[in-house]
C-alpha positions as CSV (number, residue, x, y, z in Angstrom):
1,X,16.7,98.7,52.7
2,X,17.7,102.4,51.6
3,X,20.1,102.4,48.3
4,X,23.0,104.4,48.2
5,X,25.6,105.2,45.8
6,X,28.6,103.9,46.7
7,X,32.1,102.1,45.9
8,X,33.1,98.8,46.9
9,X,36.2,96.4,47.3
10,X,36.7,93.8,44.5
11,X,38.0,90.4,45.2
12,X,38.0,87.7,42.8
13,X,35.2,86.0,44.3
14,X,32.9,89.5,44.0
15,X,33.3,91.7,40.8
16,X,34.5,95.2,41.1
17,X,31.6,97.7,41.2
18,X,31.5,101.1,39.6
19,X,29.3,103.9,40.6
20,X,26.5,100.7,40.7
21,X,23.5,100.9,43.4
22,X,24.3,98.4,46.3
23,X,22.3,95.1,45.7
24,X,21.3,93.0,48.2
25,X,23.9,90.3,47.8
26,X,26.5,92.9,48.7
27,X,24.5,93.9,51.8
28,X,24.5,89.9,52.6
29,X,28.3,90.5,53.3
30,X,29.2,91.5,57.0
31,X,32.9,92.9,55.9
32,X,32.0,94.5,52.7
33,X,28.9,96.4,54.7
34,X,31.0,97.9,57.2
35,X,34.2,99.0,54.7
36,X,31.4,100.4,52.6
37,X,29.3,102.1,55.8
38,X,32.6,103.5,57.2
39,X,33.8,104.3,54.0
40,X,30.5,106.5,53.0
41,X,30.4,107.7,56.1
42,X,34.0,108.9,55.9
43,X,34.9,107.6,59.3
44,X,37.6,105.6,57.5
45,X,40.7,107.1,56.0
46,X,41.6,105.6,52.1
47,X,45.2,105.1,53.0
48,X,43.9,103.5,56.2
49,X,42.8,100.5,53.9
50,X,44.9,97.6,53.7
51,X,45.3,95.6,50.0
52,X,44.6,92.3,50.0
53,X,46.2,89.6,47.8
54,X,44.4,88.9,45.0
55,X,42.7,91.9,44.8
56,X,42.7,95.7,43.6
57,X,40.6,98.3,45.8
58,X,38.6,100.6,44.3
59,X,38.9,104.2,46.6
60,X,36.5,107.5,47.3
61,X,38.2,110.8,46.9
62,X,36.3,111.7,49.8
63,X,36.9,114.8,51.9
64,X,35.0,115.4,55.0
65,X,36.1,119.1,54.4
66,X,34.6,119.4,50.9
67,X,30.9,121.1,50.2
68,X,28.3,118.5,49.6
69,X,28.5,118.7,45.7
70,X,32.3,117.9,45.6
71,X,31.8,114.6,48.1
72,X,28.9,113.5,45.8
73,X,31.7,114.1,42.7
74,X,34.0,112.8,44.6
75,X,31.9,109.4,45.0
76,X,30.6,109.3,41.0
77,X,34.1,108.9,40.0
78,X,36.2,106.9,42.3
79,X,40.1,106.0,42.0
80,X,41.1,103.1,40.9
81,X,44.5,101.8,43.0
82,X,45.8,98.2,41.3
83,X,48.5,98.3,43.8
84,X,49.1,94.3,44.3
85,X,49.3,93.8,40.6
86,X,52.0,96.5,40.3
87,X,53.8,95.0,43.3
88,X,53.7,91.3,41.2
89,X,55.0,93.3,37.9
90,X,57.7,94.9,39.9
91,X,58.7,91.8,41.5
92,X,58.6,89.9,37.8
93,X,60.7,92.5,36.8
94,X,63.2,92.2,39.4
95,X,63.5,88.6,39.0
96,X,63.8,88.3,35.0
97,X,66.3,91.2,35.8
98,X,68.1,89.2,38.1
99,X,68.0,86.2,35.9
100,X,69.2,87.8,32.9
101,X,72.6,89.0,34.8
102,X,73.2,85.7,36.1
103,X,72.9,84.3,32.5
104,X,75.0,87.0,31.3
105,X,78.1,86.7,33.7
106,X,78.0,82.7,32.6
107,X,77.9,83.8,28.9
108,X,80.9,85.9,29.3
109,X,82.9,83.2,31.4
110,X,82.2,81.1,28.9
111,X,83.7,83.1,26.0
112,X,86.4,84.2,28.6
113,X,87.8,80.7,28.3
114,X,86.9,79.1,25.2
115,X,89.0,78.9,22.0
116,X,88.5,79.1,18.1
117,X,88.9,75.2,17.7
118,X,86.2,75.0,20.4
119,X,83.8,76.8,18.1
120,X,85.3,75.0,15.1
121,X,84.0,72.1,17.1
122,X,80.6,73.0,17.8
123,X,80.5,74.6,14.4
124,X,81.2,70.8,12.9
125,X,79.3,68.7,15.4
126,X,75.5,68.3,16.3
127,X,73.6,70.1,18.4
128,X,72.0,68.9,21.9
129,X,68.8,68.6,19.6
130,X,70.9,66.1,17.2
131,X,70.5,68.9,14.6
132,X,73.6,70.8,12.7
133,X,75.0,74.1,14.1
134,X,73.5,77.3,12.5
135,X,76.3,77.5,10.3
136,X,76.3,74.4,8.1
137,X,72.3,74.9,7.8
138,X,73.5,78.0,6.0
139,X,76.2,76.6,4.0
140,X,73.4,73.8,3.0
141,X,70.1,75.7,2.6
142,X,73.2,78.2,0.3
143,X,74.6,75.7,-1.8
144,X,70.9,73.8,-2.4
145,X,69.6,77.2,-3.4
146,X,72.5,78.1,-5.6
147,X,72.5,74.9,-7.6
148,X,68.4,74.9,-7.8
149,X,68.2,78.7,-9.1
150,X,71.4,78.1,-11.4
151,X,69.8,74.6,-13.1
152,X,66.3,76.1,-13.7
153,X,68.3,79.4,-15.6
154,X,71.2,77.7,-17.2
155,X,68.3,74.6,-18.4
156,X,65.9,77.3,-19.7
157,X,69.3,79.1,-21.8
158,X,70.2,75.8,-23.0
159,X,66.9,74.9,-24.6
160,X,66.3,77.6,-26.3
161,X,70.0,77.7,-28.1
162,X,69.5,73.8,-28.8
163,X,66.0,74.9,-30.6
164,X,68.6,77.5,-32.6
165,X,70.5,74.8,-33.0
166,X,68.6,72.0,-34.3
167,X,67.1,74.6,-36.7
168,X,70.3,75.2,-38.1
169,X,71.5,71.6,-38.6
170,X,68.2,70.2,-39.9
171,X,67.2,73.0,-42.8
172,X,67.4,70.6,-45.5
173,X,66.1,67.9,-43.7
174,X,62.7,66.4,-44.5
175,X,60.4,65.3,-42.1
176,X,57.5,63.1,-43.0
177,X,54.8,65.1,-41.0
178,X,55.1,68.3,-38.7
179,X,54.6,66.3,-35.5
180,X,57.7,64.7,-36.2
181,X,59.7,67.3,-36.7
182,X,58.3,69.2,-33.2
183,X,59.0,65.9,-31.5
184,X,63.1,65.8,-32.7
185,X,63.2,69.2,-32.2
186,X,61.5,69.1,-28.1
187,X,63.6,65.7,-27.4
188,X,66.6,67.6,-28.6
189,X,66.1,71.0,-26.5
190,X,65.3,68.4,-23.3
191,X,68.0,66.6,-23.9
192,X,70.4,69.3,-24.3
193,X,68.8,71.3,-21.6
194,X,69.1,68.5,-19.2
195,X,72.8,68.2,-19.9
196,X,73.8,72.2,-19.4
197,X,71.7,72.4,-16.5
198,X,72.8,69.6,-14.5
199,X,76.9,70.7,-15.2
200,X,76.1,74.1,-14.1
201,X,74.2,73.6,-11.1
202,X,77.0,71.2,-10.1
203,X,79.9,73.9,-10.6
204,X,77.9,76.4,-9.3
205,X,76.8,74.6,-6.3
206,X,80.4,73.4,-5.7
207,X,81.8,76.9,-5.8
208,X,79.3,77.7,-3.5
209,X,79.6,75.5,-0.9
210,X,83.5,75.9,-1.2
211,X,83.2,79.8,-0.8
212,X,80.3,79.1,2.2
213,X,82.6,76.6,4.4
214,X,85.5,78.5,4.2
215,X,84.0,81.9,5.0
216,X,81.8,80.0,7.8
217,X,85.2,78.6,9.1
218,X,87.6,82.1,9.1
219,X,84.5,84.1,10.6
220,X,83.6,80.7,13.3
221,X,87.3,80.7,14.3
222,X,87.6,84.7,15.1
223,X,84.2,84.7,16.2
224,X,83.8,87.8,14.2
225,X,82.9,88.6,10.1
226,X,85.7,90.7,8.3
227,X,86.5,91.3,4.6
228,X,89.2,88.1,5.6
229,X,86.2,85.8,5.0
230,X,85.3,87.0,1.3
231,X,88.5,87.3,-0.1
232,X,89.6,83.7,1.0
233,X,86.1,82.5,0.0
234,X,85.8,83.9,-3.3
235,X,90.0,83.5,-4.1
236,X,89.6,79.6,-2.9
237,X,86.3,79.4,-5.5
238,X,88.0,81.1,-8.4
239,X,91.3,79.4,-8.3
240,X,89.0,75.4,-7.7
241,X,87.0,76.4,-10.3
242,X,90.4,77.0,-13.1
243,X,91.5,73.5,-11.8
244,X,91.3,71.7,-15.1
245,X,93.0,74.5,-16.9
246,X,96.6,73.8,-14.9
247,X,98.2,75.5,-11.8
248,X,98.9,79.5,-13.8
249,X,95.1,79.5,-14.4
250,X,94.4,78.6,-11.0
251,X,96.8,80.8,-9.4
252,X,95.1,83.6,-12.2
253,X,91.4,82.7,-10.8
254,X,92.6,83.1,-7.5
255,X,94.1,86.4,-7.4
256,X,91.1,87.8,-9.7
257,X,88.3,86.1,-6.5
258,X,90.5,87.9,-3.8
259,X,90.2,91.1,-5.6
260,X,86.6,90.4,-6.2
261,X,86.3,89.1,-2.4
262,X,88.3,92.3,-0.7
263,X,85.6,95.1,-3.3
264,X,82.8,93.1,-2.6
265,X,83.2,91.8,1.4
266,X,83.9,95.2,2.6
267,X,80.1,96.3,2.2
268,X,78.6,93.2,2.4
269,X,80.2,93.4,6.0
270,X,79.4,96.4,7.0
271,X,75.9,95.7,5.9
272,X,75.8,92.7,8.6
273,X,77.2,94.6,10.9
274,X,74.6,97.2,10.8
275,X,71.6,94.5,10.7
276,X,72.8,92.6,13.6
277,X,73.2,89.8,11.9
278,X,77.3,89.0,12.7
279,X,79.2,86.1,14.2
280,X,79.7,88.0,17.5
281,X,76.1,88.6,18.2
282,X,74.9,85.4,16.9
283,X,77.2,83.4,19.0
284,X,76.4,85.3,21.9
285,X,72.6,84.9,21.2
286,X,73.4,80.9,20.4
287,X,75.0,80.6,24.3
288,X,72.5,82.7,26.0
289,X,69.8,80.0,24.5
290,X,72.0,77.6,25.6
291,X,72.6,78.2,29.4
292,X,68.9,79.4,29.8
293,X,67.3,75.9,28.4
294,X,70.6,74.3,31.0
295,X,69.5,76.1,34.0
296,X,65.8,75.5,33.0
297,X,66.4,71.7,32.9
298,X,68.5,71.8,36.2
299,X,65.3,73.6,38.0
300,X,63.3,70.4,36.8
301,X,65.6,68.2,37.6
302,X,65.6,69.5,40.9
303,X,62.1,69.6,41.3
304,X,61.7,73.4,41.2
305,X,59.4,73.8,38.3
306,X,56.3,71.3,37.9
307,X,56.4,69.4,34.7
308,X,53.2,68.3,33.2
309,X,52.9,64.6,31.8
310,X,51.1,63.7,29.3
311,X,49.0,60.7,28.8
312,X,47.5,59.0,26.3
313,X,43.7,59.5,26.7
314,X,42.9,55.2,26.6
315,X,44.8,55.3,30.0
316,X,43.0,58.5,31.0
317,X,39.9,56.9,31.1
318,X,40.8,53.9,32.7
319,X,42.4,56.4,35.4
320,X,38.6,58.1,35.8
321,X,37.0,54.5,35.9
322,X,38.8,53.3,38.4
């Protein structure tokens, strides 16, 4: 049988051929031999050719008009037309588009009607997933941090002054041998150590979680982050943290944390701001999560999506034996 160049239709069930020589299991097929005869030939037109599903056709830029040399150019390097595929990505597109308004309109009906004590609610309760809101995993993964980082520096501060320390208090103190004078003098630095760290990661981890909560709860309850949150944060702290010093050093401590709140909140928030990273967007984010995993589970529940089960493999086999 005479070979000719040519171009062919690709299916999934025969691959794609580019400027290849026709082989004889292509010349087996009835369809593809008359598409590719009548498309040699040039008796059929390229935008006479229907797409098929599943499938992307490969085109001449033939010309019954051209010279010899242009149809044989026009043959080596044929055009490509993945037309169904762009059809399926527009459609995709259309849908998720679709989708995503729907989701948006119930995202703003839901902050249309819902109040700050809502979000205090949510803020304070468990999730779907019986895990804790966003906002308390900050306030704890905050305060755990703060104490850990402020035991390991105080601990570290406070050894080395009780090694100063022990020095001082034991020059004129005889020791029988040298490894009983290191030993006194590690227990003592441990000891001491120990002691400092453990107040000062509880002060500091107290202050923390106090400044955290209260900022959480002001920025929850306007569902937005404002200079408001520091200054109550960081007055509240100051003026807890003067409590054993009577009510004029608390009232002292707390005006001197809302000064330090108000210099330090302003750029602190409009550096969230800028990062995206505010109440407003995260609670928007937080609901848009939320009604997509809802109207996920009410497609399955209505059948709509297929849901896979797993099983363990010991009944899998006896599924296959049987």
């Amino acid at each position: 049988m005479m070979e000719k160049w040519f171009t062919c239709i690709g299916k999934q069930e025969h691959p794609v051929c580019y400027n290849q020589r026709r082989t004889t299991a292509v010349d087996q097929q009835p369809h593809y031999q008359n598409t590719i005869e009548s498309m040699y030939s040039g008796t059929v037109q390229p935008e006479l050719l229907e797409n098929t599903t599943n499938a992307f056709i490969v085109r001449p830029r033939t010309n019954r008009n051209s010279s010899c040399l242009q149809q044989i150019k026009q043959l080596l390097i044929p055009v490509v037309y993945a037309q169904s595929r762009e059809m399926d990505t527009k459609q995709h597109a259309e849908t998720k588009q679709h989708e995503d308004d729907r989701i948006r309109s119930r995202v703003e009906e839901h902050l249309a009607q819902e109040t700050g004590w809502d979000r205090l609610k949510q803020m304070y309760s468990k999730t779907n997933w019986n895990e804790q809101s966003d906002e308390m995993k900050m306030v704890v993964e905050t305060t755990t941090w703060a104490a850990l980082v402020s035991y390991i520096g105080t601990s570290l501060i406070g050894a080395s002054n009780a090694r100063e320390t022990f020095k001082k208090r034991h020059v004129h103190t005889p020791f029988t041998t040298r490894y009983q004078a290191m030993r006194k003098i590690n227990d003592f630095a441990a000891f001491v150590s120990i002691r400092v760290g453990t107040r000062w990661a509880i002060r500091i981890g107290f202050l923390t979680a106090v400044f955290t909560v209260l900022s959480q709860t002001i920025g929850v309850y306007r569902n937005k982050n404002s200079a408001v949150d520091f200054v109550v944060g960081f007055g509240a702290a100051a003026s807890l943290y003067k409590f054993y010093m009577g009510p004029r050093a608390m009232i002292a401590g707390g005006i001197l944390g809302a000064a330090l709140g108000f210099v330090a909140g302003i750029p602190l928030t409009m550096g969230i701001k800028y990062m995206g990273d505010d109440q407003a967007t995260k609670h928007y984010a937080r609901l848009e999560k939320m009604f997509r995993e809802k109207e996920y589970f009410e497609r399955v529940s209505a059948g709509q999506v297929p849901v896979t089960v797993l099983k363990p493999a010991s009944v899998q086999i006896d599924e296959k034996k049987s």
